[in-house]
C-alpha positions in Angstrom: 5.3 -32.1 -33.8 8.1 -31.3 -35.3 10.3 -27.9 -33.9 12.8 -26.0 -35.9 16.2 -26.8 -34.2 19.6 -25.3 -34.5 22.4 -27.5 -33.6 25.6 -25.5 -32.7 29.0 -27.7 -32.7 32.4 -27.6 -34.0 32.6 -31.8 -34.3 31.0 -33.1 -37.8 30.7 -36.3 -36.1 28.0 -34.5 -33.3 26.4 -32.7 -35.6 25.9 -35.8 -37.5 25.0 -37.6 -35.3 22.2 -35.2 -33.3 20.7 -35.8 -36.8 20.1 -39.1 -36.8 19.0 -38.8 -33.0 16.7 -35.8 -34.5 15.2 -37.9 -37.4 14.8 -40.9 -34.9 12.5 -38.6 -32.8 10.4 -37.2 -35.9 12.1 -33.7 -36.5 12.7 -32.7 -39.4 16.2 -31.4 -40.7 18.1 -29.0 -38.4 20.2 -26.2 -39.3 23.9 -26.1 -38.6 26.5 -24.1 -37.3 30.1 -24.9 -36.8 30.7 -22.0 -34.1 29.3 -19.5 -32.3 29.6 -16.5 -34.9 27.3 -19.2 -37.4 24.8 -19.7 -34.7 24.4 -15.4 -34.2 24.1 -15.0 -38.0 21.0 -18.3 -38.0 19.3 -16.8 -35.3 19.2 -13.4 -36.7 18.4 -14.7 -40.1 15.4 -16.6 -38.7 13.5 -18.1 -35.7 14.4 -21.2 -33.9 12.2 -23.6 -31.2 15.2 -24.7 -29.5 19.5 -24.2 -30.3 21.3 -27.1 -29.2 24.5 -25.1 -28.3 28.1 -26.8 -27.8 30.3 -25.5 -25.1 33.6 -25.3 -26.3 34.2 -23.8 -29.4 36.4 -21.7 -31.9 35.9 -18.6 -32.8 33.5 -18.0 -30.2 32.1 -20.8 -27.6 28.7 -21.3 -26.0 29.1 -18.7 -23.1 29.9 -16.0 -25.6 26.6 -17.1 -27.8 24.9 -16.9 -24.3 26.5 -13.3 -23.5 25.6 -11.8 -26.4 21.9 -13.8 -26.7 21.5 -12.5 -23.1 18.3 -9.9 -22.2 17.5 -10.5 -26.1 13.0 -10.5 -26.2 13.7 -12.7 -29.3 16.2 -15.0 -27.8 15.6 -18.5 -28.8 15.5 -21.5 -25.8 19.1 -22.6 -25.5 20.3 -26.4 -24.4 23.8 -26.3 -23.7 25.8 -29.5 -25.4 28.4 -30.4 -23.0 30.8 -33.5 -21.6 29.7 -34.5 -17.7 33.1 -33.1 -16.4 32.3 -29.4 -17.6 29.5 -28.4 -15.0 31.3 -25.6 -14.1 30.7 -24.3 -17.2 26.9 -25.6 -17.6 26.2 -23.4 -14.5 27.5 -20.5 -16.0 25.2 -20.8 -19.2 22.1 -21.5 -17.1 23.0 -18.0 -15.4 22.9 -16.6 -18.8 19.9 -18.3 -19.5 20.5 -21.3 -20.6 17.5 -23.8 -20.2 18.8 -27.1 -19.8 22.3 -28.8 -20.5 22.3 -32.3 -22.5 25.4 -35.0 -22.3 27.0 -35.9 -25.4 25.8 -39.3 -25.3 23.1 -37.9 -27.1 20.6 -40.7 -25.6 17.7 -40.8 -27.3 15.1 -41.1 -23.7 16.9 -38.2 -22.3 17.1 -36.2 -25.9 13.4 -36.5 -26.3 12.8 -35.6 -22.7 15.3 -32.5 -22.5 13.4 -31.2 -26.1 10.0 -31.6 -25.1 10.1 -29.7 -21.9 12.0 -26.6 -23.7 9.7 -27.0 -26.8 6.9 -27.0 -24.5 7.7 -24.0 -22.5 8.6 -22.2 -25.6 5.3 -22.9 -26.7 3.6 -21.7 -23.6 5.9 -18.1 -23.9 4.6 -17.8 -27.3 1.0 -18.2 -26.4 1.6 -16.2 -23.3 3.3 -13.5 -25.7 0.3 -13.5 -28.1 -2.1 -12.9 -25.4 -0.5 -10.3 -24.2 0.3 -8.6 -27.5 -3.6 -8.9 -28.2 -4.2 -7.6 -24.1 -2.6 -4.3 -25.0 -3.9 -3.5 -28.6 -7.0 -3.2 -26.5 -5.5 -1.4 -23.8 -4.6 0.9 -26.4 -7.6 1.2 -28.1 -9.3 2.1 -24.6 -6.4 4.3 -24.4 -7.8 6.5 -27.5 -11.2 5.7 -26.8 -11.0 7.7 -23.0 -8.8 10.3 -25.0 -11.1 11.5 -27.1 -13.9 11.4 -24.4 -11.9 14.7 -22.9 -12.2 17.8 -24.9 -9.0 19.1 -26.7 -10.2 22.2 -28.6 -9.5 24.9 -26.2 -9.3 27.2 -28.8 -13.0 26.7 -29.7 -14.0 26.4 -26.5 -12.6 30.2 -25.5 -14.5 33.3 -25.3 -13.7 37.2 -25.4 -11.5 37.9 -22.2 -11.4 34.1 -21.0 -8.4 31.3 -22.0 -8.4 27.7 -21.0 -5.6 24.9 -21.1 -6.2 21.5 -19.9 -3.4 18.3 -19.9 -4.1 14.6 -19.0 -1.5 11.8 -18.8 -2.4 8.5 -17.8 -0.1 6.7 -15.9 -1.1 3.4 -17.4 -2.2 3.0 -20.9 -6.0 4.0 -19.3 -6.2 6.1 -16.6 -8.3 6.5 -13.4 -8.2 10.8 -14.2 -10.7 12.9 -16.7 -11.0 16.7 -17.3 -14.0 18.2 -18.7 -14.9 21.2 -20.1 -18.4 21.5 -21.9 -20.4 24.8 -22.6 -23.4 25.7 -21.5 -26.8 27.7 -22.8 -26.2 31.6 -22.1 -22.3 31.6 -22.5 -22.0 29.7 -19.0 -18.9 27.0 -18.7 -19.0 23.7 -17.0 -15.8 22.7 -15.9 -14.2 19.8 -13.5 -11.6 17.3 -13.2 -11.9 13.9 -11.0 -9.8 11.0 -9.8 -11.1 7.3 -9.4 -9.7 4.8 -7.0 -7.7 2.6 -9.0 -5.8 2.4 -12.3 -6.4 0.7 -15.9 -9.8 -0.2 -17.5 -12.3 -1.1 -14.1 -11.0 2.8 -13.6 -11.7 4.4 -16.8 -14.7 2.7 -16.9 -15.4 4.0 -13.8 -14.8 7.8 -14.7 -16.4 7.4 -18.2 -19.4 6.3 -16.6 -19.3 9.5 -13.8 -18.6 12.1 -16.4 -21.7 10.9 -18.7 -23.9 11.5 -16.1 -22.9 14.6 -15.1 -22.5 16.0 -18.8 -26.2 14.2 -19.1 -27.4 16.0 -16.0 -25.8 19.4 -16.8 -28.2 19.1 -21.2 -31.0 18.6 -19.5 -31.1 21.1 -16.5 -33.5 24.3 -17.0 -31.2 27.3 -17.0 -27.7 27.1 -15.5 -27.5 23.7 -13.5 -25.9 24.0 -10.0 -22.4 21.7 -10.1 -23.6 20.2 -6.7 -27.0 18.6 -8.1 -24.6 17.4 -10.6 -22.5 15.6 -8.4 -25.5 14.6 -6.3 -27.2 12.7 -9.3 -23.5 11.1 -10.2 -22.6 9.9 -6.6 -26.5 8.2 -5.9 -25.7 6.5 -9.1 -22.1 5.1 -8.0 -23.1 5.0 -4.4 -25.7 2.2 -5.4 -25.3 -1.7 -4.7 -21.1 0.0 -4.8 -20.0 -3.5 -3.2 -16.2 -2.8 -4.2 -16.2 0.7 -2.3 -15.0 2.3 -5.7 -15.4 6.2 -5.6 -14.5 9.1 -7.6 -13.0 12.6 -6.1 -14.7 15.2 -8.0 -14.3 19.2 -8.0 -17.0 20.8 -10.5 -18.0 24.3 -11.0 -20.0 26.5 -13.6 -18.6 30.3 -14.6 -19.8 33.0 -16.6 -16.7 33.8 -18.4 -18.2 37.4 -18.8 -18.7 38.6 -15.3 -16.3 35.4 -13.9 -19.1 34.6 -11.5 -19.5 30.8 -10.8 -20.1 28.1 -8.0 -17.8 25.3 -7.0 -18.7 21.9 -5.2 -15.7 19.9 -4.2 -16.6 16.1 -3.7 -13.2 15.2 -1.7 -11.0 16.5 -4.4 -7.6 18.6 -4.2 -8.4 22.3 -3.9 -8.4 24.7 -7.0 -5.3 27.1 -7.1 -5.7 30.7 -7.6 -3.6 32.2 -10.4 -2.4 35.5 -9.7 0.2 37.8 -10.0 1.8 37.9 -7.0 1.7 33.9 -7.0 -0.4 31.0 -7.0 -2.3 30.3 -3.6 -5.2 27.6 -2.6 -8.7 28.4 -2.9 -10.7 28.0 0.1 -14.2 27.6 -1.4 -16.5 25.6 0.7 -15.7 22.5 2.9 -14.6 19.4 1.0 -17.5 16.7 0.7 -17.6 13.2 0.5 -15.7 11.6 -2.2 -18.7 10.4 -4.9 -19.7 7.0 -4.5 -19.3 6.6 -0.6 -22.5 7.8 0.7 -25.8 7.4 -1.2 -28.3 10.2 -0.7 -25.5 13.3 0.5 -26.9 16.8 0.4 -23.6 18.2 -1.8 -23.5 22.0 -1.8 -21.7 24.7 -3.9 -20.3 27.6 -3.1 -19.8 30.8 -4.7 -16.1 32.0 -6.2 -14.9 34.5 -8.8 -12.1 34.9 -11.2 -11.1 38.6 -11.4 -9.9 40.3 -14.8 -6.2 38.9 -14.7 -6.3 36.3 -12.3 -6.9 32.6 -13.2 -7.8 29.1 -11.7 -5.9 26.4 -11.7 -7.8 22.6 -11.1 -5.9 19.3 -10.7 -5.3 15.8 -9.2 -3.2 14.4 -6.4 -0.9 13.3 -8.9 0.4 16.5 -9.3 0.9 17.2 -5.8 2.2 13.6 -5.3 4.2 13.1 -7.9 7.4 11.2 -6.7 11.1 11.0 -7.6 13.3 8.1 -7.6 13.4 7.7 -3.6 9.5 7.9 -3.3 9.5 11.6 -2.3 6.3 13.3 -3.6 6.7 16.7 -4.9 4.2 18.5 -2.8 1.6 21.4 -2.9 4.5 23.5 -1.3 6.5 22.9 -4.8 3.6 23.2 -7.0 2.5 26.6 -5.9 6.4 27.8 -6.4 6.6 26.5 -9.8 3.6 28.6 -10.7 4.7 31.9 -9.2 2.9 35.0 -10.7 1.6 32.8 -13.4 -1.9 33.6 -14.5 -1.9 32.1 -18.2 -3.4 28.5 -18.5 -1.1 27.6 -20.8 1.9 28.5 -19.3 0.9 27.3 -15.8 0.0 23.7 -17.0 3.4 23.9 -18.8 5.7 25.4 -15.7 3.9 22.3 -13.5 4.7 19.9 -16.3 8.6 20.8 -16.0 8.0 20.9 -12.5 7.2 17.4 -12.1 9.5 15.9 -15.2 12.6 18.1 -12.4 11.1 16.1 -10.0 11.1 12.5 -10.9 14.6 12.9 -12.8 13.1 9.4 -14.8 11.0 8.0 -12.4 7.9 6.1 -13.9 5.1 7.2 -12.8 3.1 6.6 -9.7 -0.7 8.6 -10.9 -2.0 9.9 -13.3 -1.8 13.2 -13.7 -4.7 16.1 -14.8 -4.7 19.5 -14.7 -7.3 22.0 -15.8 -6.7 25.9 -15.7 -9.2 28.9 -16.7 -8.4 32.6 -16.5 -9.9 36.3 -17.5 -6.6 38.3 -18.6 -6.8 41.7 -17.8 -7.4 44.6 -20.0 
């Protein structure tokens, strides 16, 4: 098959001649460039299977094509033209990315050889580029797809004397985290957040799967269901035939945002934060059960809390907590509750942890995803 070549050299006579030795191999008609500042302005004017690049040069010679090609996504394969007693200077160009280095004896056998393996690799990159271009459209199309699973209209979602915030950022493109908010007959809230083992799609999948049958469990319960026969139908449902040992850290509770009366059942999750004036502090509400998924048939209980008129709560994962900066440090719960202070607004305490963590990692990617869900009854 024939590739589209650009050969870079300063002698006529080479460049003529790597055209006949091009035809003779059944390419077509390559482009030409008498320097280096030629070859920049053909590659950026159009795309190349292979740039058969001279070594020495005016203007500017191969290693300052190289330099500038260097780190470039859209870089074309390079095979560096050069005489036998210039390796000095091949070696430099293979450090700059060079793929291969020809002699200018331009013998046919070795020409052909030299081509084929740098076309052929080329060809593999492309493919392998495709593939992975097509890999995350879908990745970002599950992206939106968990998105919108997780409610966003807080606003709606509010009652008389009770505000809500919620944030979710997936460290990948699909994330092993959810929130969940849904409202229930008689003015009740469900609420919970969870964390699955794992990252990317088997995780999402995962959590999708966990938060459909709890929302499924919580329609079709008589009256008010009890967050703990929630999680009990969810984790007999992962628990089963779970040969991969995935499980899911759960904390769910219902509140009546009127009295601020609810239950909580913690299935090996962080533990909620109470917002209050005189600063954030952890909620002892219950023992922590096992994580959902590890034991099939667990008894899960709830236990009874309350949100007083100007207080709040304050829900999220571990990748709050652990959040790291660029030496692996994690942020700790230590940190966290600082950063909230007296904060009792949902809003504002989701957005002092956000700054808390972004402080934190100075630029780090990273590590978790990172949830957090906050409810609270301002005072009169």
């Amino acid at each position: 098959m024939s590739a589209a070549i650009l050969v870079v050299d300063d002698s006529s006579f080479n460049r003529l001649l790597l055209k006949r030795r091009l035809a003779e191999l059944g390419h077509g008609e390559p482009e030409m460039a008498a320097d280096g500042v030629q070859a920049l302005a053909a590659i950026a004017a159009r795309r190349f299977d292979v740039v058969l690049l001279d070594l020495e040069m005016p203007e500017l010679d191969g290693i300052g094509v190289l330099e500038r090609l260097h780190g470039r996504a859209d870089a074309p394969p390079v095979i560096v033209i050069s005489a036998q007693t210039d390796m000095a200077g091949v070696i430099r160009c293979i450090e700059l990315g060079a793929e291969d280095y020809l002699p200018k004896s331009f013998d046919p056998p070795l020409l052909r050889a030299r081509l084929q393996a740098v076309v052929d690799k080329k060809a593999l990159r492309d493919l392998a580029d495709q593939r992975r271009a097509a890999l995350e459209a879908e990745m970002e199309t599950a992206r939106r797809a968990q998105l919108s699973i997780v409610p966003r209209g807080f606003a709606a979602l509010a009652r008389p004397g009770f505000a809500l915030h919620a944030h979710m950022e997936p460290a990948r493109e699909v994330g092993g985290d959810l929130y969940d908010l849904l409202p229930l007959p008689g003015g009740q809230v469900l609420f919970g957040v969870a964390d699955v083992t794992g990252k990317g799609a088997p995780a999402g999948l995962t959590m999708a799967r966990c938060f459909g049958l709890v929302r499924a469990a919580a329609r079709m319960a008589p009256g008010v269901p009890d967050p703990a026969a929630l999680l009990a139908l969810a984790n007999d449902d992962l628990a089963a035939e779970n040969e991969e040992m995935t499980f899911v850290t759960a904390l769910f509770g219902v509140l009546d945002p009127a009295t601020g009366a609810g239950r909580l059942c913690n299935a090996g999750h962080e533990a909620p934060l109470r917002l209050r004036a005189g600063g954030a502090a952890e909620l002892a509400c219950g023992p922590i059960q096992p994580a959902l998924g590890v034991v099939e048939g667990y008894p899960y209980a709830s236990h009874p809390f309350a949100i007083p008129p100007g207080e709040g709560l304050l829900l999220l994962t571990d990748g709050v907590t652990e959040a790291q900066d660029p030496g692996g440090d994690l942020l700790g719960k230590e940190a966290v509750l600082a950063a909230l202070g007296g904060t009792t607004a949902p809003e504002e305490a989701v957005a002092k942890l956000l700054m808390a963590i972004a402080a934190h990692a100075r630029g780090a990617p990273a590590a978790d995803d990172v949830t957090m869900l906050a409810l609270s009854r301002p005072g009169a």
